[in-house]
N, CA, C and O atoms as a DFTB+ gen file, in Angstrom:
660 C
 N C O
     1  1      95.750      84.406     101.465
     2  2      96.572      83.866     100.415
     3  2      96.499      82.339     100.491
     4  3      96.214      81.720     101.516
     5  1      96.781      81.800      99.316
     6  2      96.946      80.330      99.367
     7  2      97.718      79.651      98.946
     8  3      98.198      80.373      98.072
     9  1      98.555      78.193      98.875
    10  2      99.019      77.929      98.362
    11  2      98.992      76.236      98.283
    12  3      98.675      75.337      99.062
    13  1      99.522      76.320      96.852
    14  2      99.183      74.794      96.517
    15  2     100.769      74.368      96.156
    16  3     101.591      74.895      95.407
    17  1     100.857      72.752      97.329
    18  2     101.657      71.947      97.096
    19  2     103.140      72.521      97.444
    20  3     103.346      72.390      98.650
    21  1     103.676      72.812      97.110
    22  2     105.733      73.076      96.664
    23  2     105.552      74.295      96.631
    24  3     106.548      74.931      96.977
    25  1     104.471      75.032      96.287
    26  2     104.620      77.060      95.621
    27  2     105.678      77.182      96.483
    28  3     105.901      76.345      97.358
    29  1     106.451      78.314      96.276
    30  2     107.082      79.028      96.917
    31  2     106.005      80.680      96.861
    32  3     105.496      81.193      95.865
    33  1     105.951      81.193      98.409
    34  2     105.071      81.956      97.958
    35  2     105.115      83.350      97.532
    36  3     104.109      84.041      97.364
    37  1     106.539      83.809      97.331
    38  2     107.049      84.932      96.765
    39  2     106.329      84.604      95.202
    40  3     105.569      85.459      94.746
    41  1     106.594      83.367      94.427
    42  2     105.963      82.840      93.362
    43  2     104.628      83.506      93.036
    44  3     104.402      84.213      92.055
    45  1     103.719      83.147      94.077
    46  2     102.558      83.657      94.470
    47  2     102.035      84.608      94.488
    48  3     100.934      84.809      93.974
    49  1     102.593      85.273      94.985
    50  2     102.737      87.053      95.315
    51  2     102.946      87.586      94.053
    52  3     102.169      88.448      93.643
    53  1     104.224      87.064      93.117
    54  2     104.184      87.744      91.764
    55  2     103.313      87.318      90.969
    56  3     103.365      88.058      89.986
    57  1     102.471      86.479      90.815
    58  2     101.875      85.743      90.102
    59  2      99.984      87.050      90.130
    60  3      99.300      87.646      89.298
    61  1      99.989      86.783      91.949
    62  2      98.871      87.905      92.347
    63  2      98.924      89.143      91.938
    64  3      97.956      89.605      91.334
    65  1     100.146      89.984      92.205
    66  2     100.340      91.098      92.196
    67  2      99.948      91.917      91.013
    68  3      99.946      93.107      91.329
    69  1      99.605      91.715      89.727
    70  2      99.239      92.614      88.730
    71  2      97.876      92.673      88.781
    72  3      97.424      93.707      88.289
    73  1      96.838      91.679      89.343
    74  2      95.817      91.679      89.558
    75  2      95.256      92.554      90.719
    76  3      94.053      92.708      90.929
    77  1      96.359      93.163      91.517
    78  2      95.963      94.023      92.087
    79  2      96.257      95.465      91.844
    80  3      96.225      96.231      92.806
    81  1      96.523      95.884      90.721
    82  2      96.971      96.788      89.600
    83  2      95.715      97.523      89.373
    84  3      94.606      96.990      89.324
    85  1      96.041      99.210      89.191
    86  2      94.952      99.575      88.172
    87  2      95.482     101.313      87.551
    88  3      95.925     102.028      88.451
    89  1      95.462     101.660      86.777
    90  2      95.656     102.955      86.408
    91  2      97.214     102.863      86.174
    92  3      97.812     101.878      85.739
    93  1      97.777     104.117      86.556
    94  2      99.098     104.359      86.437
    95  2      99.977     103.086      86.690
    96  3     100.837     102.668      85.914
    97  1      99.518     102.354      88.283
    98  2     100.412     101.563      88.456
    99  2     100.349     100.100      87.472
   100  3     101.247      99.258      87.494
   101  1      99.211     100.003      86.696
   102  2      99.105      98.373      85.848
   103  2      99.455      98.727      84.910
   104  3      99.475      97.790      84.112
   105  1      99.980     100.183      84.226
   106  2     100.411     100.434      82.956
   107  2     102.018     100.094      83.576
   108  3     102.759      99.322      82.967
   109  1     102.342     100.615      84.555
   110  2     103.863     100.758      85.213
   111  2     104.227      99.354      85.129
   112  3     105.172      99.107      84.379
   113  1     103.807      98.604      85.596
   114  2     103.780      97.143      85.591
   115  2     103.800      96.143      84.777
   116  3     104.225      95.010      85.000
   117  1     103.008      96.862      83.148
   118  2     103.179      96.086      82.006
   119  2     104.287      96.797      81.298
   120  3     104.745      96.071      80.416
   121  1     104.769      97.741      81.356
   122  2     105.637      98.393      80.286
   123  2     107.285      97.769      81.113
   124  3     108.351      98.032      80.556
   125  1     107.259      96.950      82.459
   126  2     108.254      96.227      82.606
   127  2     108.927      95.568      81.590
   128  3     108.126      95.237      80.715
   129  1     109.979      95.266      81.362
   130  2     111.079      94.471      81.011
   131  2     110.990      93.146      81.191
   132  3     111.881      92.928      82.012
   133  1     110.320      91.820      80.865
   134  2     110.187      90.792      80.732
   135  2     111.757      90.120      81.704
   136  3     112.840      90.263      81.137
   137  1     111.736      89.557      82.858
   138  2     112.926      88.839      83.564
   139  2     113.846      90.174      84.232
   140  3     114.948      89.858      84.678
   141  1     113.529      91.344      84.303
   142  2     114.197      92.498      85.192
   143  2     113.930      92.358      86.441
   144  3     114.747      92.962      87.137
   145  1     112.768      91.567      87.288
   146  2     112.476      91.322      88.640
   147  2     112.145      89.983      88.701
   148  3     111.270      89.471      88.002
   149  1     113.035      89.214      89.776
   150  2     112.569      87.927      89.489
   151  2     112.233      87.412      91.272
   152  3     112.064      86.279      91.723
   153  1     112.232      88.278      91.725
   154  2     111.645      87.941      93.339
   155  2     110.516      88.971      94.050
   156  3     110.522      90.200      93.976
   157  1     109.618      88.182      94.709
   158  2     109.024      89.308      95.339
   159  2     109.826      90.442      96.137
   160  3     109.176      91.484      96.048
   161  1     110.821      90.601      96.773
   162  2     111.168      91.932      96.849
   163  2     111.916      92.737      96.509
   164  3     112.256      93.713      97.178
   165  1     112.343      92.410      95.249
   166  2     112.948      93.299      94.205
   167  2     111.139      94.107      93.804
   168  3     110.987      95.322      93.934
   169  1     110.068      93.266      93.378
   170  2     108.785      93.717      93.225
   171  2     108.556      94.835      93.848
   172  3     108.341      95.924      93.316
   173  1     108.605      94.548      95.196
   174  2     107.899      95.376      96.442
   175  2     109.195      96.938      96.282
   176  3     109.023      98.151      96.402
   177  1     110.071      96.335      96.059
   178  2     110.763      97.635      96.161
   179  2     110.646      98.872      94.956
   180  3     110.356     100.067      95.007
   181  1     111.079      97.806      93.707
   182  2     110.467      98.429      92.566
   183  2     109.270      99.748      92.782
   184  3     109.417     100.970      92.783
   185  1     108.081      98.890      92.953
   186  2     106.854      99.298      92.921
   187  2     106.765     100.423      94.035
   188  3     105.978     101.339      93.794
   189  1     107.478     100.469      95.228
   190  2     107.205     101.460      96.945
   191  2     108.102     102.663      95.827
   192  3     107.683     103.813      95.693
   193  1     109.464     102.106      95.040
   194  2     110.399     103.605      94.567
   195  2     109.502     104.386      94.018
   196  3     109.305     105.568      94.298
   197  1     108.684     103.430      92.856
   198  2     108.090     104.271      92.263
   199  2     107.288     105.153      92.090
   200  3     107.356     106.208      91.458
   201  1     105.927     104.347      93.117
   202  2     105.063     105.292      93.332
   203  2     104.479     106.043      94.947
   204  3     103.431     106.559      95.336
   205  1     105.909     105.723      95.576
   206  2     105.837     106.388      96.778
   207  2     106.917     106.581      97.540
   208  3     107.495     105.905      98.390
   209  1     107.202     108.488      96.690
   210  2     108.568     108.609      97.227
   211  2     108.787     109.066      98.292
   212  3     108.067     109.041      99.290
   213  1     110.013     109.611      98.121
   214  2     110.223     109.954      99.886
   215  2     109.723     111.501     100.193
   216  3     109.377     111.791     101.339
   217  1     109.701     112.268      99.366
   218  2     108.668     113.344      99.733
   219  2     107.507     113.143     100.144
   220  3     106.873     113.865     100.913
   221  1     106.973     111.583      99.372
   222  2     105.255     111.624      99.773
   223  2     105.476     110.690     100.978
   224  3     104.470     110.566     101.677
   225  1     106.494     110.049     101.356
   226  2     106.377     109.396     102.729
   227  2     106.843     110.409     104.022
   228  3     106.461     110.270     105.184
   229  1     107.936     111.653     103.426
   230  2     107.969     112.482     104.667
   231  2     106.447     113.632     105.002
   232  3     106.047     114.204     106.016
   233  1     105.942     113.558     103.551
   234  2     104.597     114.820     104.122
   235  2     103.695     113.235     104.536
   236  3     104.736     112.625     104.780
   237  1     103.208     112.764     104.645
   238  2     102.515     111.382     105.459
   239  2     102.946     111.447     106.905
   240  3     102.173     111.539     107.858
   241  1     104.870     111.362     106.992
   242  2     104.655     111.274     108.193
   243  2     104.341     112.138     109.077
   244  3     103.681     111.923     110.094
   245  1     104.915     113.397     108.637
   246  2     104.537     115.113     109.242
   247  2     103.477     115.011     109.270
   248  3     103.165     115.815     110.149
   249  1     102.030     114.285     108.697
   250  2     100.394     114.324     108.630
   251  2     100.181     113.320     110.218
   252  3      99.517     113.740     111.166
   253  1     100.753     112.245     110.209
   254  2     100.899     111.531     111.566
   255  2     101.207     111.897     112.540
   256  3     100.554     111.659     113.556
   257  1     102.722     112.860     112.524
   258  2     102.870     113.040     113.627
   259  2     102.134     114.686     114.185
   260  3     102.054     115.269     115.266
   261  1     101.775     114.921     113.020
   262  2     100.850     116.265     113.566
   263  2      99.583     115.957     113.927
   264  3      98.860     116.796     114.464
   265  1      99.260     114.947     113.717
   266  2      98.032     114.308     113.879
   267  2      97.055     115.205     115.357
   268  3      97.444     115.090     116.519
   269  1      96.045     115.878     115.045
   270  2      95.144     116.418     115.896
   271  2      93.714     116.533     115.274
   272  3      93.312     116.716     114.125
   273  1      92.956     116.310     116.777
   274  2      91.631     116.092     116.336
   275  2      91.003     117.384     116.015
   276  3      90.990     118.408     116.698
   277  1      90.442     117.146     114.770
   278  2      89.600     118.370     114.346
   279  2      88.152     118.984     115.084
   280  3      87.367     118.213     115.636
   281  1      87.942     120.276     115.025
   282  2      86.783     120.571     115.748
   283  2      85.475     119.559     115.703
   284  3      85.231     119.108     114.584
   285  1      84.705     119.195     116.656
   286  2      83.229     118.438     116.387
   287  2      83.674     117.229     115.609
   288  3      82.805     116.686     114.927
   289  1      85.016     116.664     115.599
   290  2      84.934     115.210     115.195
   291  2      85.296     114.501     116.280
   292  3      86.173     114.597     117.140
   293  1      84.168     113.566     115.967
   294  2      84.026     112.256     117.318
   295  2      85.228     111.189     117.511
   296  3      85.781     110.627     116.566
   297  1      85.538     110.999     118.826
   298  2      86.546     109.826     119.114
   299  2      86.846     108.406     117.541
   300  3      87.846     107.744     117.264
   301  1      85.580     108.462     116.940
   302  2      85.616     107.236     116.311
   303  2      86.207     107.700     115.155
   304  3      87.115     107.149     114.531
   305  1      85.341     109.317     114.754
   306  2      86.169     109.618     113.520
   307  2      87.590     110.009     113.460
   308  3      88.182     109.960     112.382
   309  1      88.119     110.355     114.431
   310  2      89.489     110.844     114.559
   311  2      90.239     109.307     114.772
   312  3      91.445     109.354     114.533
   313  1      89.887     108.381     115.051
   314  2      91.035     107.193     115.409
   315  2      90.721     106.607     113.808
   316  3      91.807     106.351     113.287
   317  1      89.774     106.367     113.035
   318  2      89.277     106.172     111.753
   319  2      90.017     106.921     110.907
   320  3      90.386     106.470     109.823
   321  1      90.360     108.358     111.392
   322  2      91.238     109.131     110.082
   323  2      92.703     108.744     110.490
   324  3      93.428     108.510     109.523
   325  1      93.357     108.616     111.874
   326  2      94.484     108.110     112.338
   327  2      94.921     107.144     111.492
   328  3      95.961     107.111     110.834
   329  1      93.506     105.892     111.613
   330  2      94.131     104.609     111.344
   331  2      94.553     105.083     109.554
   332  3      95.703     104.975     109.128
   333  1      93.414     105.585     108.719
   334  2      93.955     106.090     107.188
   335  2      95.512     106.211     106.804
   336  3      96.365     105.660     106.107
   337  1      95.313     107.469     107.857
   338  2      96.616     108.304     107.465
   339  2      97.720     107.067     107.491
   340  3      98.681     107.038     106.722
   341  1      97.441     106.027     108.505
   342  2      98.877     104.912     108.621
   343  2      99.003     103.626     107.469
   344  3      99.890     102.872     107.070
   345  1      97.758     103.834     107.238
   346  2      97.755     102.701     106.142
   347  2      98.103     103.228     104.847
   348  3      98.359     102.427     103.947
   349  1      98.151     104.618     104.607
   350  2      98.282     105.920     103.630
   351  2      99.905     105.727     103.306
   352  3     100.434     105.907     102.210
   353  1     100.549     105.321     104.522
   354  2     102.092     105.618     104.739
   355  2     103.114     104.376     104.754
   356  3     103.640     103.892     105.756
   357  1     103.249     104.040     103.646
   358  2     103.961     102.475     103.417
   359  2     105.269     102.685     104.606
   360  3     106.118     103.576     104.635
   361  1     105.025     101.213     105.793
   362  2     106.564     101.003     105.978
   363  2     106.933     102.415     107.328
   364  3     107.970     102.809     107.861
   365  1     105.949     102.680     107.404
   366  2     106.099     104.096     108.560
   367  2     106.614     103.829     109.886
   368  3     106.808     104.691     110.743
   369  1     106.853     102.417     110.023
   370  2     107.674     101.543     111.403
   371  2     107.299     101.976     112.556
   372  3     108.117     101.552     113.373
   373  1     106.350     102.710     113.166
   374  2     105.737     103.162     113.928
   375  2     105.368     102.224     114.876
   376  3     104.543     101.517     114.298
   377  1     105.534     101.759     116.168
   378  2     105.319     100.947     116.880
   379  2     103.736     101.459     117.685
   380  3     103.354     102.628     117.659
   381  1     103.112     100.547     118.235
   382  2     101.664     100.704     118.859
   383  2     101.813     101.960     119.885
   384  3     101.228     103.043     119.849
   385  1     102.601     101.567     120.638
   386  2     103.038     102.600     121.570
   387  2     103.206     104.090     121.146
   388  3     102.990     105.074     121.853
   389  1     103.569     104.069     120.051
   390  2     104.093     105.256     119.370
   391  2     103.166     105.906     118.846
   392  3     103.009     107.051     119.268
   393  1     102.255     105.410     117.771
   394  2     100.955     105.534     117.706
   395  2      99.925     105.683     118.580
   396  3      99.043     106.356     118.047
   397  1      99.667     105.380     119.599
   398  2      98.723     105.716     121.058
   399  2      99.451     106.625     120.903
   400  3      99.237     107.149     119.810
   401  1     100.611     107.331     121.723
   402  2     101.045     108.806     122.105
   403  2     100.573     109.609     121.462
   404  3      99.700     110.377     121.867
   405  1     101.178     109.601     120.023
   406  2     100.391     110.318     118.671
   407  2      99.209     110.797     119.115
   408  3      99.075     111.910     119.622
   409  1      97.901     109.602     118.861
   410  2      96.811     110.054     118.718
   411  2      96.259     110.513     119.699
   412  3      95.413     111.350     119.385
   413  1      96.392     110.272     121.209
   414  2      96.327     110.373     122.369
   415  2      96.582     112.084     122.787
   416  3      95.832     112.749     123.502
   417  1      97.890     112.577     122.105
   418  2      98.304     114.259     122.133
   419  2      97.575     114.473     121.217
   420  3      97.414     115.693     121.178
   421  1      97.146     114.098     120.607
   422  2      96.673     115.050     119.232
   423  2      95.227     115.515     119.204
   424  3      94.672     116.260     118.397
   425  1      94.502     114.578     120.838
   426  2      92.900     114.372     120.670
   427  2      93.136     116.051     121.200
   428  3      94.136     116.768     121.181
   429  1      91.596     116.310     121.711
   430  2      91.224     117.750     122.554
   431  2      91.346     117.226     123.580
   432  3      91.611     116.025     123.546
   433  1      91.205     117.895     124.900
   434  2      91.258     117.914     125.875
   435  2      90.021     117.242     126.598
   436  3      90.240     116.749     127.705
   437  1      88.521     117.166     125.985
   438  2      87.848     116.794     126.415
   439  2      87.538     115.071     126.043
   440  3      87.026     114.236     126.790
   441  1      87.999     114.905     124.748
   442  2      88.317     113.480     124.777
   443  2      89.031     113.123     125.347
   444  3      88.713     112.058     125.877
   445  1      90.728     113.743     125.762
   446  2      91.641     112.936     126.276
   447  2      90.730     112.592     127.841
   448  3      90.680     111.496     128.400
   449  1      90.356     113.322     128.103
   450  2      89.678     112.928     129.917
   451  2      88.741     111.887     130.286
   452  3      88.707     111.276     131.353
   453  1      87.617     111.693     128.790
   454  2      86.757     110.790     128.443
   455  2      87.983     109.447     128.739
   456  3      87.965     108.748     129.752
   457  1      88.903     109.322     127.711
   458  2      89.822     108.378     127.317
   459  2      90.606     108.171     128.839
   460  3      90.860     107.053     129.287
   461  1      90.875     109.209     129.412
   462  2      91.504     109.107     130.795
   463  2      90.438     108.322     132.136
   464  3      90.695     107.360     132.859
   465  1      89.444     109.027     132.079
   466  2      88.023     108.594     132.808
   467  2      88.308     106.868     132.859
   468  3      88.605     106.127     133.796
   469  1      88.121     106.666     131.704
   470  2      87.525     105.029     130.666
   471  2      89.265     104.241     131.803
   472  3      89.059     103.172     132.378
   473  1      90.610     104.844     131.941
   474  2      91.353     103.981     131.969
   475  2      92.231     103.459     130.805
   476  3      93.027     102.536     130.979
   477  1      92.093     103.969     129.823
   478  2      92.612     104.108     128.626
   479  2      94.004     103.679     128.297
   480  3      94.579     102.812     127.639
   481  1      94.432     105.302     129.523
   482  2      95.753     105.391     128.949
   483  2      96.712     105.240     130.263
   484  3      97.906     105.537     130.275
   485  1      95.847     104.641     131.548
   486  2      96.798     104.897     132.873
   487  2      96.923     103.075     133.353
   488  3      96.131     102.307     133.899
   489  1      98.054     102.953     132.927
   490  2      98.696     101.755     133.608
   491  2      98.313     100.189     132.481
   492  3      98.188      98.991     132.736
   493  1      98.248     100.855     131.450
   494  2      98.171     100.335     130.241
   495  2      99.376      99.936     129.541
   496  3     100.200     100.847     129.476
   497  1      99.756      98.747     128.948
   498  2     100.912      98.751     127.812
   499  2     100.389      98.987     126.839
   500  3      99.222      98.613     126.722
   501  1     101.194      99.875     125.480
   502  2     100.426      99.597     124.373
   503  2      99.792      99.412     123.741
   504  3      98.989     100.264     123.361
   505  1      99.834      97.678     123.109
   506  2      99.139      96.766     122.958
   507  2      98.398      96.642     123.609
   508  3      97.680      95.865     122.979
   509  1      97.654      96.910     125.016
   510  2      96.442      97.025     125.876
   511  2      95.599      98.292     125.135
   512  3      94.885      98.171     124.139
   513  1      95.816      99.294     125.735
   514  2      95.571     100.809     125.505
   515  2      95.285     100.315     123.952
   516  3      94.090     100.604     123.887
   517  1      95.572      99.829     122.826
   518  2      95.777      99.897     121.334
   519  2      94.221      99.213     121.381
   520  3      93.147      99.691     121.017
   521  1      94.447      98.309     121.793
   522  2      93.007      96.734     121.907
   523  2      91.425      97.246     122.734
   524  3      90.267      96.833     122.662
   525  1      92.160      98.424     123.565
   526  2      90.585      98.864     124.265
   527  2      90.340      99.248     123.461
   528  3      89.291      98.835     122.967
   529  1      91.191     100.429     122.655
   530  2      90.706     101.849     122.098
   531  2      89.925     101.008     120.804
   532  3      88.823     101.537     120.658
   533  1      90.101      99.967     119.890
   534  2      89.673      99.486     119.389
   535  2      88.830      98.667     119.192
   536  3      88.237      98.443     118.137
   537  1      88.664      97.922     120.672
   538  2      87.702      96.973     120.739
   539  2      86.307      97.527     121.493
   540  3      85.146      97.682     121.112
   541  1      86.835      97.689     122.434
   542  2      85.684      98.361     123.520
   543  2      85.150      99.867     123.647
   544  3      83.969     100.170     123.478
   545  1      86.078     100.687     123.939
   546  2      86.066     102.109     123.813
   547  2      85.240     103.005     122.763
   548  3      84.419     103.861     123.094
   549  1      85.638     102.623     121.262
   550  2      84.945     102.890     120.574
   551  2      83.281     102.682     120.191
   552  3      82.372     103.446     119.866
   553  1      83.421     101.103     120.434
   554  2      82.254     100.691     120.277
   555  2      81.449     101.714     121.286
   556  3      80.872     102.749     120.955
   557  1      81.558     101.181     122.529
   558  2      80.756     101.750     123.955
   559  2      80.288     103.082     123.626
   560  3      79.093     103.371     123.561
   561  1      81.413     104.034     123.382
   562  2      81.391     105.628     123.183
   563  2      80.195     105.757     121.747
   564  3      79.260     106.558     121.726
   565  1      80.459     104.963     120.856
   566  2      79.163     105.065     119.894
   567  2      77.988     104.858     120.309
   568  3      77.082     105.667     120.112
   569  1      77.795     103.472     121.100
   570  2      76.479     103.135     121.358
   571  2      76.214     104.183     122.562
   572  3      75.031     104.521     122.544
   573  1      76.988     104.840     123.664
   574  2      76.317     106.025     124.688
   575  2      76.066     107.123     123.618
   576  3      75.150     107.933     123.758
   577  1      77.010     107.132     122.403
   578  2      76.061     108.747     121.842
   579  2      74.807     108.601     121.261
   580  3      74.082     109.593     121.326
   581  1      74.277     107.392     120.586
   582  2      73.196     106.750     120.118
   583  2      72.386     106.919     121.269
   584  3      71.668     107.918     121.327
   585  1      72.391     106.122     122.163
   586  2      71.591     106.482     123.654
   587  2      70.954     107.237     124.194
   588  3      69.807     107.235     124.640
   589  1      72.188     108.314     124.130
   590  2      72.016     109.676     124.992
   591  2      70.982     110.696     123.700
   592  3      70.132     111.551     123.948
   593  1      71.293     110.374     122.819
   594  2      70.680     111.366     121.443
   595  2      69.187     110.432     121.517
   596  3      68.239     111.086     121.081
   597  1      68.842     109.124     121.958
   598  2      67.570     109.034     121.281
   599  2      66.674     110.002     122.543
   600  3      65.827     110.782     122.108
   601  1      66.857     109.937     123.860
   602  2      65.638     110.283     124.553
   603  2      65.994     112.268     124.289
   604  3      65.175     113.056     124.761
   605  1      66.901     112.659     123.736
   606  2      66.756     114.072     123.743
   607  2      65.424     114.427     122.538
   608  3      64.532     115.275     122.509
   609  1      65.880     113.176     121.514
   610  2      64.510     113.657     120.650
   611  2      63.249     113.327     121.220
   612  3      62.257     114.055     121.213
   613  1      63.312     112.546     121.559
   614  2      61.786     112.418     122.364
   615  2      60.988     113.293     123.268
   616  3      59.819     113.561     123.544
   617  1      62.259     113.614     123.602
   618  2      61.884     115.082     124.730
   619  2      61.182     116.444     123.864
   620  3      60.251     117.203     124.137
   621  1      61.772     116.376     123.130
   622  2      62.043     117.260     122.064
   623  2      60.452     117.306     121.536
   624  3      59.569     118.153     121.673
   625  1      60.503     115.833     120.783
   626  2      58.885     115.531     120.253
   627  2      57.718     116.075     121.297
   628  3      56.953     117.037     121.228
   629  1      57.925     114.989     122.344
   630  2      57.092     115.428     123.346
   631  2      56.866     116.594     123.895
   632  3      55.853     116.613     124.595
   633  1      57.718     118.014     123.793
   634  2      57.435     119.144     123.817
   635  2      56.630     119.945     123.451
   636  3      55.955     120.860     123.922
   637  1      56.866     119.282     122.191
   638  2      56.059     120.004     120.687
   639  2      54.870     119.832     120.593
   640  3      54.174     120.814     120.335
   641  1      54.084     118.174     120.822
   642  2      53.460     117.997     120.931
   643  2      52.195     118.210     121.885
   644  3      50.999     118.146     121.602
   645  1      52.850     118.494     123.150
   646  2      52.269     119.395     124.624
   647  2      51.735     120.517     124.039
   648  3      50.526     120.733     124.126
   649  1      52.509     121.293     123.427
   650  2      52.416     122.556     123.004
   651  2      51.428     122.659     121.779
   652  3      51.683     123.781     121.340
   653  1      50.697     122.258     121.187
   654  2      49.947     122.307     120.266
   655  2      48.985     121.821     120.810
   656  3      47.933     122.428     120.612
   657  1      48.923     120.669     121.627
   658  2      47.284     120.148     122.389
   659  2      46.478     121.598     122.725
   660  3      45.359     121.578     123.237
């Protein structure tokens, strides 16, 4: 965001905000009342009543807190659908900590040990445990499955190829 000079940046924000509009919600937005909202969070509230109620924020959170990893999906895709589901869920106040537990119970058993192995989750705060799983962990765990998968094909090739000489 930017601002020039004096803005106030709630100013700003309303000024941005229809430009980030499209479908239902930029029709919702023009069929306003000319001077009915005159601060950004009368806006923000407006806009969360309308198109995200509390039915669709309690089945979101029941999707979070049920949160478990599906068969044959990888560490990256399951923290990738995690992170969705939270950005899915306006305002879900969920602290880091809270989120690790979540996703942490929800993996299989053979990731959690990977994740346990790595140091992950033992003697970690949070915000630690939150920053591996994101910074390092993931990455690493991609580039060993890349790794480990190129010399199986080769093996593989080279089999084939024995076998036809």
């Amino acid at each position: 965001m930017f601002r020039y000079g004096n803005t106030n940046v709630d100013a700003i924000k309303l000024k941005l905000f229809p430009s980030s509009l499209s479908g239902d919600a930029k029709v919702w937005f023009y069929e306003l009342s000319p001077g009915v909202i005159t601060t950004w969070e009368e806006m923000r509230q407006a806009f969360v009543s309308r198109f995200f109620s509390l039915a669709k924020f309690d089945r979101l959170m029941g999707e979070i807190r049920g949160f478990s990893q599906h068969p044959n999906e990888s560490l990256v895709d399951a923290w990738i659908r995690m992170k969705d589901l939270l950005c899915s869920c306006h305002g879900h106040g969920l602290g880091r900590g809270t989120i690790i537990q979540i996703f942490y119970h929800g993996l299989d058993e053979a990731t959690q040990a990977i994740l346990a192995a790595r140091g992950i989750f033992l003697c970690r705060t949070p915000n630690e445990a939150h920053q591996l799983l994101k910074d390092r962990v993931l990455l690493k765990l991609d580039w060993y499955k890349d790794i480990k998968a190129k010399p199986l094909r080769k093996t593989v090739a080279f089999a084939e190829n024995r076998d036809n000489s």
